[in-house]
N, CA and C atoms as a LAMMPS dump frame, in Angstrom:
ITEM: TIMESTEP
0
ITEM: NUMBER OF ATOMS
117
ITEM: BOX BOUNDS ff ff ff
-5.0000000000000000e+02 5.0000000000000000e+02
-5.0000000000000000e+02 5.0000000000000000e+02
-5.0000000000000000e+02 5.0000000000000000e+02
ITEM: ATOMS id mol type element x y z
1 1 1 N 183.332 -402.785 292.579
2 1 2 C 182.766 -401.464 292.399
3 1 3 C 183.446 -400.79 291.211
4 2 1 N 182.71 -399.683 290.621
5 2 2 C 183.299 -399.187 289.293
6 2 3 C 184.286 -398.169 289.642
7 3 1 N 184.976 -397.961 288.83
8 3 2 C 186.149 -397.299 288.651
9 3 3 C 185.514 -395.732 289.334
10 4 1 N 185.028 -394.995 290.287
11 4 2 C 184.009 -393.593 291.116
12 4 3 C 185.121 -392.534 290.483
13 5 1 N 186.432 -392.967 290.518
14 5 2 C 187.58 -391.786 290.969
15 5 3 C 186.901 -390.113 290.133
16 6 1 N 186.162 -390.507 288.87
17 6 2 C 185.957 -389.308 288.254
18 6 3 C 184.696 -388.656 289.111
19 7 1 N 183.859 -389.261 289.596
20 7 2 C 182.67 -388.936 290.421
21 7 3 C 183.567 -387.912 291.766
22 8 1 N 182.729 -386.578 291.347
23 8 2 C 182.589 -385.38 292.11
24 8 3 C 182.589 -385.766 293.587
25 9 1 N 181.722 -386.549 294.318
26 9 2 C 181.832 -387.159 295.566
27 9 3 C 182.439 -387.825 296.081
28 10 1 N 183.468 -388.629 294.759
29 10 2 C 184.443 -389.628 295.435
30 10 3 C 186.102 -388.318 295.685
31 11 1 N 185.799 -387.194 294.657
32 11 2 C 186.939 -386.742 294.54
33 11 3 C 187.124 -385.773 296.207
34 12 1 N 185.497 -385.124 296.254
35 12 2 C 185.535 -384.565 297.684
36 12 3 C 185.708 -385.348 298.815
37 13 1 N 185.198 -386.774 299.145
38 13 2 C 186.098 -387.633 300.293
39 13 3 C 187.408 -387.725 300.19
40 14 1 N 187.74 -387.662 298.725
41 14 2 C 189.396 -387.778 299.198
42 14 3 C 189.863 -387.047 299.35
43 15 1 N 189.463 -385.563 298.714
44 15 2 C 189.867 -384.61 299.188
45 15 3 C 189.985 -383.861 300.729
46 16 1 N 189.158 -384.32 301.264
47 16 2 C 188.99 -383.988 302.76
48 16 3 C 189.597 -384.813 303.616
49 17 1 N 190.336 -386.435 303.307
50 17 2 C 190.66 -387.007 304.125
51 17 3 C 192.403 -387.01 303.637
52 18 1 N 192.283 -386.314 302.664
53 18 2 C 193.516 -385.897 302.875
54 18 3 C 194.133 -384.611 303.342
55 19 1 N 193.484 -384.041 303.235
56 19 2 C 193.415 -382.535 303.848
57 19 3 C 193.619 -382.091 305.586
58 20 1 N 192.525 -383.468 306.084
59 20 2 C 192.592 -383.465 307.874
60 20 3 C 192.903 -384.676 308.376
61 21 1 N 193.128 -384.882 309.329
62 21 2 C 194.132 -386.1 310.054
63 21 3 C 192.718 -387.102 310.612
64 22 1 N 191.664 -386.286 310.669
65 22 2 C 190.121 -386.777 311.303
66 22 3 C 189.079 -386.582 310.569
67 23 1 N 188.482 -387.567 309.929
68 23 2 C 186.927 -387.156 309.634
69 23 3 C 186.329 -388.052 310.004
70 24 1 N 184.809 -387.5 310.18
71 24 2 C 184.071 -387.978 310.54
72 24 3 C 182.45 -388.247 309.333
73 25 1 N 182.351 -388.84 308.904
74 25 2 C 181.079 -389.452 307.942
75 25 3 C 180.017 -389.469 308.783
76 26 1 N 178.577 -388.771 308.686
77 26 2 C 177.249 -389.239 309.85
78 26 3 C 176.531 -389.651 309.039
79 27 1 N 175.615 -390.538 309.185
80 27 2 C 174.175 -390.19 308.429
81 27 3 C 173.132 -389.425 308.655
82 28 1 N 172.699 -388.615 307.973
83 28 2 C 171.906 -387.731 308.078
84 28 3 C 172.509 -386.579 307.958
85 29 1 N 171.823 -385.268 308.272
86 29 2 C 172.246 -383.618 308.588
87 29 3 C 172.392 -383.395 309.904
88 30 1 N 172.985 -382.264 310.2
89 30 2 C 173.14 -381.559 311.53
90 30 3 C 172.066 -381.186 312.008
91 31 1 N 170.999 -380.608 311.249
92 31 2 C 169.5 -380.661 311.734
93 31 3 C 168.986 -381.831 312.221
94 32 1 N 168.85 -382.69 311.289
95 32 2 C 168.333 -384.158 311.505
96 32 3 C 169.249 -385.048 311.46
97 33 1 N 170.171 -385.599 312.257
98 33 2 C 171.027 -386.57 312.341
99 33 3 C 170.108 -388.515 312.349
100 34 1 N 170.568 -388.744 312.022
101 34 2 C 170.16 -390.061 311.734
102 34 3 C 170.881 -391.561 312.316
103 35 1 N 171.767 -391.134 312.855
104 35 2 C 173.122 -392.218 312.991
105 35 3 C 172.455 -393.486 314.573
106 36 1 N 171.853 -392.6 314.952
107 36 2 C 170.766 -393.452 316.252
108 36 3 C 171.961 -392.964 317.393
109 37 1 N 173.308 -392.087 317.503
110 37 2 C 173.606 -392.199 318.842
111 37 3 C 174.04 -390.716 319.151
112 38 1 N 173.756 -390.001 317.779
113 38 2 C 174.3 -388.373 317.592
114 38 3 C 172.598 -387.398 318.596
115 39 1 N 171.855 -388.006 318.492
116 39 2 C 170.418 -387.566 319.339
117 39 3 C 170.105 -387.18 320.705
């Protein structure tokens, strides 16, 4: 995979998983969750 680190989205995952001891990634939105077990 290419070098993301400058990509805005790679900088906010790391930013958040360094920030909290827990995250959680879903697919989909909180409206429409997608993940098949969040429903």
């Amino acid at each position: 995979m290419a070098n993301d680190q400058n990509n805005p989205a790679f900088e906010r995952i790391e930013q958040e998983i360094n920030d909290h001891s827990v995250v959680l990634f879903m697919k989909g939105t909180p409206i429409f969750p997608q993940c098949g077990f969040s429903a």
